[in-house]
LUMFIDO-377880 format. One record per residue (C-alpha): residue in one letter; z negated, x negated, y. Coordinates in Angstrom, 1 decimal. Each point is the difference from the previous one (the first is absolute). Layout:
+-----+--------+--------+--------+
: res :     c3 :     c1 :     c2 :
+-----+--------+--------+--------+
:   A :      Z :      X :      Y :
...
+-----+--------+--------+--------+
This chain:
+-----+--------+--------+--------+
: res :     c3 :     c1 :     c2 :
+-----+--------+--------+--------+
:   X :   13.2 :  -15.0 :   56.3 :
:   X :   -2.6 :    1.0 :    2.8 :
:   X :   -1.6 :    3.3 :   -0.5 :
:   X :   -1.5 :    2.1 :    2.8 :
:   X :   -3.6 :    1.0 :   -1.0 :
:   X :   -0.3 :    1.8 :    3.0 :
:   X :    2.3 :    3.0 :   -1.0 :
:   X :   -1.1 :    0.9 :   -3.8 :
:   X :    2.6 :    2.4 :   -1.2 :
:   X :    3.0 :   -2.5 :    0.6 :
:   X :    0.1 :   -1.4 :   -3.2 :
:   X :    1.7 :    1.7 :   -3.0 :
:   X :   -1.9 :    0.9 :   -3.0 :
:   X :    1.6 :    0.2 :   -2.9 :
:   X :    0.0 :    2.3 :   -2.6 :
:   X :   -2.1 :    0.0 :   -3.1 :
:   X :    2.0 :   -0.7 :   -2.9 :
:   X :    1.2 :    3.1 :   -1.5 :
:   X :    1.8 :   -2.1 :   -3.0 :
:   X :   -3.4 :   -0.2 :   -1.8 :
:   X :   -0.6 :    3.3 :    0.0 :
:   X :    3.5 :    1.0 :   -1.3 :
:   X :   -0.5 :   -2.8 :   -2.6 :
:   X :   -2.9 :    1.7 :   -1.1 :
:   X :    1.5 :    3.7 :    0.0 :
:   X :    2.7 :   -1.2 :   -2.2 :
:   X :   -2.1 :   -1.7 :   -2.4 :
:   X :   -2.3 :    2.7 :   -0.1 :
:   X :    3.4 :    2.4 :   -0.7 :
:   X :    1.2 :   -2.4 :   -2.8 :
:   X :   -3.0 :    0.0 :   -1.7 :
:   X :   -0.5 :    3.8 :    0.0 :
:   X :    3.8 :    0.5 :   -1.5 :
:   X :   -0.5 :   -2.4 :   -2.6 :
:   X :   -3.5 :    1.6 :   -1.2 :
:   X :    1.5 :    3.6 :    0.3 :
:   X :    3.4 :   -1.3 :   -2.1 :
:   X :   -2.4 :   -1.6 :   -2.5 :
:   X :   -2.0 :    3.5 :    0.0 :
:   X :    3.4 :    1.8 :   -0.7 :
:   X :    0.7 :   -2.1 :   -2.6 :
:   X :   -3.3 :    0.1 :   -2.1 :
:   X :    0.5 :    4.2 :    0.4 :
:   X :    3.8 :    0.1 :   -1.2 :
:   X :   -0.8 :   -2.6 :   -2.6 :
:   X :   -2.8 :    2.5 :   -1.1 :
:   X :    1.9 :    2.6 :   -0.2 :
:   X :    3.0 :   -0.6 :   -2.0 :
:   X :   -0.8 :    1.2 :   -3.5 :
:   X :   -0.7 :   -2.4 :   -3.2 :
:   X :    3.0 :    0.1 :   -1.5 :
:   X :   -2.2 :   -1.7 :   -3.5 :
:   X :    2.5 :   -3.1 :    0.0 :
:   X :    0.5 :   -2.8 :    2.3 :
:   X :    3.8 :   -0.6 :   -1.0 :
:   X :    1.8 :    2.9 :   -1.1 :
:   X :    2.7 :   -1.5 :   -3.3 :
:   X :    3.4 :    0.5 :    1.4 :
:   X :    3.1 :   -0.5 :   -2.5 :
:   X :    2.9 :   -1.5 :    0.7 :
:   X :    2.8 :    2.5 :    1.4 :
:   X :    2.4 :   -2.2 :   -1.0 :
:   X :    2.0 :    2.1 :   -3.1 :
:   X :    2.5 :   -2.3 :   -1.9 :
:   X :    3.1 :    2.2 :   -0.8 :
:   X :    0.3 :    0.4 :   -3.8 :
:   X :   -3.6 :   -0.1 :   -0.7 :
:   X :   -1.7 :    2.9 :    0.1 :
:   X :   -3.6 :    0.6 :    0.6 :
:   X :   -2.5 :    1.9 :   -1.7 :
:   X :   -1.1 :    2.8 :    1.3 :
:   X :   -3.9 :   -0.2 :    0.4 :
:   X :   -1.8 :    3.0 :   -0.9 :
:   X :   -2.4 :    1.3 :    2.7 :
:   X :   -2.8 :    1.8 :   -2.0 :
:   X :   -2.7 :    2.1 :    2.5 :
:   X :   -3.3 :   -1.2 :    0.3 :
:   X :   -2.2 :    1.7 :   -3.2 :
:   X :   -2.9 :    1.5 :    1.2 :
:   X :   -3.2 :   -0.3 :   -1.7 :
:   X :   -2.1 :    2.5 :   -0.1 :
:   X :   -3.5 :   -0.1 :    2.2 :
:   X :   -2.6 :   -1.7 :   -1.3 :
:   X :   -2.8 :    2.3 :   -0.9 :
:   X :   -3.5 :   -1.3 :    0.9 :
:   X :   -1.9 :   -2.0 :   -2.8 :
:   X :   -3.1 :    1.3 :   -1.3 :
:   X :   -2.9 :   -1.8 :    0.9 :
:   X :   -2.9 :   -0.1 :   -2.4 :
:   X :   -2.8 :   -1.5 :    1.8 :
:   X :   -0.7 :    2.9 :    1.4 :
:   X :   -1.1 :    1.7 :   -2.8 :
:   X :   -1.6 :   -3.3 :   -1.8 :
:   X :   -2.4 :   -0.5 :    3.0 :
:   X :   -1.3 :    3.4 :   -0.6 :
:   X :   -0.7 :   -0.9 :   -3.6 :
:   X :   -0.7 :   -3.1 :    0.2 :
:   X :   -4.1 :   -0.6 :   -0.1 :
:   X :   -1.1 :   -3.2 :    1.8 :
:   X :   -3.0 :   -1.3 :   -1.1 :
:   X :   -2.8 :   -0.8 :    2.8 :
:   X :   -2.2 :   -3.4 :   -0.8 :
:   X :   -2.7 :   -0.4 :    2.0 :
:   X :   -0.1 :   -2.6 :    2.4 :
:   X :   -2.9 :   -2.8 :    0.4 :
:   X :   -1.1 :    0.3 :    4.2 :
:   X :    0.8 :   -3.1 :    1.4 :
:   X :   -3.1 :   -1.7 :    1.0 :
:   X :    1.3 :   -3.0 :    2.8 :
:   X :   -1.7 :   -3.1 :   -0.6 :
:   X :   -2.6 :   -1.0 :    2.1 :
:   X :    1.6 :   -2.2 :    2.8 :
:   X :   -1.8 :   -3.4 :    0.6 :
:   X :   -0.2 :    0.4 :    4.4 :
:   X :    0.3 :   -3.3 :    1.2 :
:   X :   -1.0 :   -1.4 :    3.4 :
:   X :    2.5 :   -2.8 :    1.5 :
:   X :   -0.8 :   -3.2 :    1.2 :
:   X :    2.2 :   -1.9 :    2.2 :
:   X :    0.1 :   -4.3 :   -0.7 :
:   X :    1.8 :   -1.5 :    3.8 :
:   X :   -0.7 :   -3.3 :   -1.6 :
:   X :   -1.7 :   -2.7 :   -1.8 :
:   X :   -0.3 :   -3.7 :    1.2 :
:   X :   -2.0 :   -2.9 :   -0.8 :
:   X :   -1.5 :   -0.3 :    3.3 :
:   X :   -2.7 :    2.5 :    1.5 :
:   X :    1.1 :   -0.8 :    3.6 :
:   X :    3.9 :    1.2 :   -1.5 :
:   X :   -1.4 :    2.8 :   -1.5 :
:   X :   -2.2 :    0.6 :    3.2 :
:   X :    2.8 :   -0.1 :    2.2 :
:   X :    2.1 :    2.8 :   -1.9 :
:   X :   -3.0 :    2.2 :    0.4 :
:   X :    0.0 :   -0.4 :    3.5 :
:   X :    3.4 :    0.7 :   -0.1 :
:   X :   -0.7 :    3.1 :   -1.8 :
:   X :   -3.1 :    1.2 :    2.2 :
:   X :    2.7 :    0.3 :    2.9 :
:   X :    1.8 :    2.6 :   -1.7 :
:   X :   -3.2 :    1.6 :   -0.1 :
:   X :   -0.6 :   -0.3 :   -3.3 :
:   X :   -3.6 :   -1.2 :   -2.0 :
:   X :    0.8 :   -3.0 :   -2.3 :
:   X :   -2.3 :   -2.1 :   -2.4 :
:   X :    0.4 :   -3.4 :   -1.1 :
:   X :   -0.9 :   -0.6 :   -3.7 :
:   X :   -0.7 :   -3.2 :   -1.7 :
:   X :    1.7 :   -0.6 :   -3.3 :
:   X :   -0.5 :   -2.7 :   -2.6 :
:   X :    2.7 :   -0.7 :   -2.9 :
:   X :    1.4 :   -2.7 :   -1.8 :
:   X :    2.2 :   -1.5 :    2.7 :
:   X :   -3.1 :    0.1 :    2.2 :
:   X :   -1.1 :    2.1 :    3.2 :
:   X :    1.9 :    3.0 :    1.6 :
:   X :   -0.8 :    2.1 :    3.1 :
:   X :    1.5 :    3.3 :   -0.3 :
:   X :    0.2 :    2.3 :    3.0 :
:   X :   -0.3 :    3.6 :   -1.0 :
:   X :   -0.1 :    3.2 :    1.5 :
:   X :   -0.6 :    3.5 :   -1.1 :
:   X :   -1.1 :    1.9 :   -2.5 :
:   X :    2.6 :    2.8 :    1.2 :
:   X :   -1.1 :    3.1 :   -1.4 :
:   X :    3.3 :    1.5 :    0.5 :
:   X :    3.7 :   -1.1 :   -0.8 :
:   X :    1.2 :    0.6 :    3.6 :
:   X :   -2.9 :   -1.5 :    1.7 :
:   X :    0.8 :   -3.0 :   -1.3 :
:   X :    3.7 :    0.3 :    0.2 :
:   X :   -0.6 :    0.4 :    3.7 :
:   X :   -1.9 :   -3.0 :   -0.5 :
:   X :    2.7 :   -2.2 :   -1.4 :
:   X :    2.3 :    1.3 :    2.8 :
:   X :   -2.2 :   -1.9 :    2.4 :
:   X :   -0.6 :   -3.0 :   -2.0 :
:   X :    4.3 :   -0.2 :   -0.2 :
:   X :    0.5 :    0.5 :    3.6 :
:   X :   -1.9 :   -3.3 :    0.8 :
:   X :    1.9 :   -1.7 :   -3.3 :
:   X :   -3.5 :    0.1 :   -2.4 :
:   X :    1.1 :    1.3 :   -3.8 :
:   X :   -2.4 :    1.1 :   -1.3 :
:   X :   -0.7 :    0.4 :   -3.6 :
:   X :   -1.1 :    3.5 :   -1.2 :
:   X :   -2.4 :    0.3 :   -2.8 :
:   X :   -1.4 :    3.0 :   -1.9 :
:   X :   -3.7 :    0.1 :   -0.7 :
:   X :   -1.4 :    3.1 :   -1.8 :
:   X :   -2.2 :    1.9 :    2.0 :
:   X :   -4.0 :   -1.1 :   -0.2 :
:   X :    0.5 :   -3.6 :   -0.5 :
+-----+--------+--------+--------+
């Protein structure tokens, strides 16, 4: 169908679609009855009075004729008398009781060992290994030192940094090292050595 764009308001617009917002409205009205029936419920179930029994015993009306029934005796409830508060004797036991006082030794803390930490990135049977990890470690701006070992299964390099005087220096220190994939081992070295 040709239009005519040369007269705009000759076209029809239609309206927006009101059934979405009456869908909405309804819902909206549904789910405010049901919370407020729910609400009314919860407050007349609260109310009623606890009766002390779920199923109150109901006897059978049915009377067969001949047979009588005993008459059941109804007796009122005995009342007991109110219970008169017991007497409490640790009030007058604490006030005669002595308590003896032993003396008690001062704690003296042991003298704490302070330890510097040493951080071990590595140990490798070639220098230019070990080398190349503390290059690796001078761009994180950190000083390393290679150290030559000797044991039975022959000649280590271990790459070292530290001492750390301080627990979170070098826990800031293994952060690095972890964020370029080095784990390094931590080891305690008492202070002086």
């Amino acid at each position: 169908m040709p239009r005519d764009l040369t007269k705009p308001g000759t076209t029809k617009r239609q309206p927006d679609r009101p059934e979405r917002k009456d869908a909405t409205r309804r819902l909206f009205i549904v789910v405010a009855l049901v919370a407020s029936a729910f609400t009314c419920g919860l407050y007349y179930l609260s109310s009623i009075p606890d009766t002390g029994s779920a199923r109150p015993d109901r006897q059978s009306s049915v009377t067969r004729p001949g047979v009588k029934t005993p008459a059941t005796k109804t007796t009122p409830p005995t009342r007991t008398a109110p219970r008169e508060p017991d007497d409490y004797e640790f009030y007058t036991l604490l006030r005669e009781t002595e308590i003896e006082n032993t003396p008690v030794d001062a704690y003296t803390p042991k003298t704490k060992v302070k330890y510097d930490y040493l951080l071990q990135t590595g140990s490798f049977r070639n220098k230019t290994d070990a080398e190349r990890q503390k290059a690796n470690i001078a761009f994180l701006g950190m000083r390393a030192v290679v150290k030559r070992t000797t044991t039975d299964s022959g000649i280590w390099y271990r790459v070292q940094v530290g001492p750390f005087t301080s627990r979170s220096k070098m826990n800031s220190a293994v952060d690095k090292m972890v964020s370029v994939s080095i784990q390094p081992l931590v080891r305690k070295i008492p202070k002086g050595k």
